[in-house]
ZAMARGU-4260 file (C-alpha; in steps of 0.2 Angstrom, whole numbers, plus 5000, padded with zeros to 4 digits):
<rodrens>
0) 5000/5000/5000 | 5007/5015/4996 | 5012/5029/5010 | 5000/5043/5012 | 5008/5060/5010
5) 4996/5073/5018 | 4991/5088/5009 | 5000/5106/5014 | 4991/5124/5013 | 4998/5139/5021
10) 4990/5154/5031 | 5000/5171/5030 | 4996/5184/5042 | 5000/5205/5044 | 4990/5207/5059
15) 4997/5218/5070 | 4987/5211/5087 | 4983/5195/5093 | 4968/5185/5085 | 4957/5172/5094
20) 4964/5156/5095 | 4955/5143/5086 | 4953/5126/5095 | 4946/5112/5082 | 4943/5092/5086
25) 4952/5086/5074 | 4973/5084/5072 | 4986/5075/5083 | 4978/5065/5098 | 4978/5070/5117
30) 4972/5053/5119 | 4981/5042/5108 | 4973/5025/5111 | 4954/5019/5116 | 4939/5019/5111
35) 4935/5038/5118 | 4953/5045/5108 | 4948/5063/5104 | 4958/5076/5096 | 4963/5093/5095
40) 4970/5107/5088 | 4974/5125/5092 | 4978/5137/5079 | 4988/5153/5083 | 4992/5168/5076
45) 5009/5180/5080 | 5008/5199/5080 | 5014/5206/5065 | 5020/5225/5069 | 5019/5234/5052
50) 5032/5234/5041 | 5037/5217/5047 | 5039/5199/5036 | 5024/5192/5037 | 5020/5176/5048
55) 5015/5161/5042 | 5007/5145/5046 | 5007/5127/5039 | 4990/5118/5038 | 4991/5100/5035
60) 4977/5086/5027 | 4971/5079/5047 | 4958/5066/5053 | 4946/5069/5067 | 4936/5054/5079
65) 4917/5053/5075 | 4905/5043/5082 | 4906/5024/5077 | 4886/5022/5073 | 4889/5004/5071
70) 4900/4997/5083 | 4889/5009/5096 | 4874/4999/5091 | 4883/4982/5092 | 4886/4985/5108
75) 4868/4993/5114 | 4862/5009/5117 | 4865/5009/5136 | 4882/5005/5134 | 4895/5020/5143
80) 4910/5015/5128 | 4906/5028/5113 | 4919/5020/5100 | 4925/5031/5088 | 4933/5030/5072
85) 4944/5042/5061 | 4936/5051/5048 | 4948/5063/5036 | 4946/5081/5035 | 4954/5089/5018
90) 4966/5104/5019 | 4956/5116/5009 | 4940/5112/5022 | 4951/5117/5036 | 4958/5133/5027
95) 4942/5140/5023 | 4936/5137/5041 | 4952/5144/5050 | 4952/5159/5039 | 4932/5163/5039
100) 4935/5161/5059 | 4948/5176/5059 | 4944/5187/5042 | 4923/5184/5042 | 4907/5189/5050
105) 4915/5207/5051 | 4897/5216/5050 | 4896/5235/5042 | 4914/5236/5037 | 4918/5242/5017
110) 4919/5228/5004 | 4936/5219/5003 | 4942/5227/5023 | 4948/5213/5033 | 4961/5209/5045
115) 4977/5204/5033 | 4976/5187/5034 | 4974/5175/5017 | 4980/5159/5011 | 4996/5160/5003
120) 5002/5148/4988 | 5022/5145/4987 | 5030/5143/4972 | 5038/5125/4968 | 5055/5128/4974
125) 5049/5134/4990 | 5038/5120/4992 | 5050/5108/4988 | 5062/5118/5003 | 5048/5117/5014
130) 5048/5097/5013 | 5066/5096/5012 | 5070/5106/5027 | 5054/5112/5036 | 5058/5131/5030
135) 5041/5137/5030 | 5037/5148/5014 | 5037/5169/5013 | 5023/5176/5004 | 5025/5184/4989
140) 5025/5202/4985 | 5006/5204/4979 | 5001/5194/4992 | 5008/5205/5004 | 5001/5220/4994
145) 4983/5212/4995 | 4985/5208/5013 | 4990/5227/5014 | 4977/5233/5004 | 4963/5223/5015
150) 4971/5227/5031 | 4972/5248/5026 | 4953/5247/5022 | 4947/5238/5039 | 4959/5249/5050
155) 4954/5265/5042 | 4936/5260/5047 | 4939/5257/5063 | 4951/5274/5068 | 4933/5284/5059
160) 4921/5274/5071 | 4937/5278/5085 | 4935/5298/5080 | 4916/5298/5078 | 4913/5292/5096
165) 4926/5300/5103 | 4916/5317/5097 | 4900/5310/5104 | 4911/5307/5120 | 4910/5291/5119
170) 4925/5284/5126 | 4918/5266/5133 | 4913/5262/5114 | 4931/5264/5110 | 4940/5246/5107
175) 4958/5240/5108 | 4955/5236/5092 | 4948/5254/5087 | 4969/5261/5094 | 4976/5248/5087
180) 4971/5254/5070 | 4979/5270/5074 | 4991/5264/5081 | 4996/5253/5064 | 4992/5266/5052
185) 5002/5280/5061 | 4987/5291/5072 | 4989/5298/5087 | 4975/5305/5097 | 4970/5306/5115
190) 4958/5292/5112 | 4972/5280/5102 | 4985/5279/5118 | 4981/5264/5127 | 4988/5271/5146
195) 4978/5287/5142 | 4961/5273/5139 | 4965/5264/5153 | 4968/5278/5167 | 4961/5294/5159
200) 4943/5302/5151 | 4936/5317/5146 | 4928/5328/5159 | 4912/5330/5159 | 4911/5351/5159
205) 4926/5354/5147 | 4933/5338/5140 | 4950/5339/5142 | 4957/5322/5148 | 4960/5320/5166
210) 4964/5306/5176 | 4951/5295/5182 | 4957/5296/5201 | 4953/5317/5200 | 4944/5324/5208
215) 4943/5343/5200 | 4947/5345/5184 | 4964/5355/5182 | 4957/5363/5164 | 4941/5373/5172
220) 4943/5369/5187 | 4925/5361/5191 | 4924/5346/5203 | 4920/5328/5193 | 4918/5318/5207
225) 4916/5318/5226 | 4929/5321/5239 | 4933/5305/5246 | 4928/5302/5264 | 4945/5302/5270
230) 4950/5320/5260 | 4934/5328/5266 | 4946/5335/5279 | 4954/5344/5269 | 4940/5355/5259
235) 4937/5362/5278 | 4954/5368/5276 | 4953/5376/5259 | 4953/5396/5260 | 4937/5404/5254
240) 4936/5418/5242
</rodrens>
């Protein structure tokens, strides 16, 4: 019988920030013998800062455990042993999930705007390097063009939906993912800096950004929150006009 040689695709990626992992049953086996063997695979993407090569991933032909309808009823319905068998699960099936997971269901974005992510085809000579050696494959020049081009469109959506709520003062509608596409495409604005996010806002008379611990703000002057129980001393000590 002749050997089987699994079937190779590969995944490049110019995201700057770190995608969901992607756990799948099917792949090597945590369990590698018994009638309940199950598998399992995680799929994970590296950050790509811009200007950076692009990552890349090897997807492979796999197999995942099903059910075994007829050895189950051979031995009964009550029976506590679920038998399974491998069943194949082609490449392609498992590119187009991996990459619909990470690049799809993006709702109200412009046509072609995604995170860079695509599936990538080597030439010969690398691929024949990649069996030789394991050296994993870079992704051509308009490959890395169309990942930019995708990536541009989906960023540059998200910094106007960062800008629009940050007029409205909107600042807990603001996501990482919102500074991280300024972050890539070069912005900068109170909004975009993540320490600025995480410990400041706007106040609520002037919005200037202050510190979330303040309690007056240092642009008008006006008080944003209540003097803490154990300052309260301290307002009896303030000299009055």
């Amino acid at each position: 019988m002749a050997q089987y040689i699994p079937d190779v695709r590969f995944i490049a990626s110019i995201y700057p920030g770190q995608l969901p992992t992607i756990r799948r049953h099917y792949g090597p086996s945590r369990q590698s013998e018994g009638l309940g063997a199950q598998r399992s695979t995680a799929f994970t993407l590296d950050p790509v800062p811009r200007g950076k090569k692009p990552f890349v991933m090897a997807l492979y032909d796999s197999f995942e455990n099903v059910l075994d309808i007829v050895a189950l009823s051979s031995l009964g319905n009550n029976s506590a042993q679920k038998p399974r068998l491998p069943k194949p699960v082609p490449v392609e099936s498992i590119e187009a999930d991996i990459l619909k997971e990470w690049t799809g269901g993006l709702y109200n974005v412009p046509q072609g705007a995604a995170p860079g992510v695509i599936g990538i085809r080597p030439m010969k000579v690398e691929l024949k390097k990649f069996e030789d050696t394991g050296t994993l494959p870079g992704a051509a020049v308009d490959e890395v063009q169309r990942m930019t081009e995708m990536q541009t469109l989906y960023f540059e959506y998200l910094f106007t939906e960062g800008e629009r709520l940050h007029k409205q003062n909107n600042w807990k509608e603001i996501t990482s993912t919102m500074r991280l596409a300024a972050e890539w495409l070069g912005f900068e604005r109170e909004w975009s800096h993540r320490a600025i996010a995480r410990d400041s806002g706007p106040c609520p008379w002037c919005q200037s950004i202050i510190p979330n611990i303040a309690i007056v703000c240092g642009t008008c002057g006006k008080q944003v929150r209540e003097t803490p129980a154990n300052l309260a001393h301290l307002e009896r000590l303030r000299p009055t006009a």
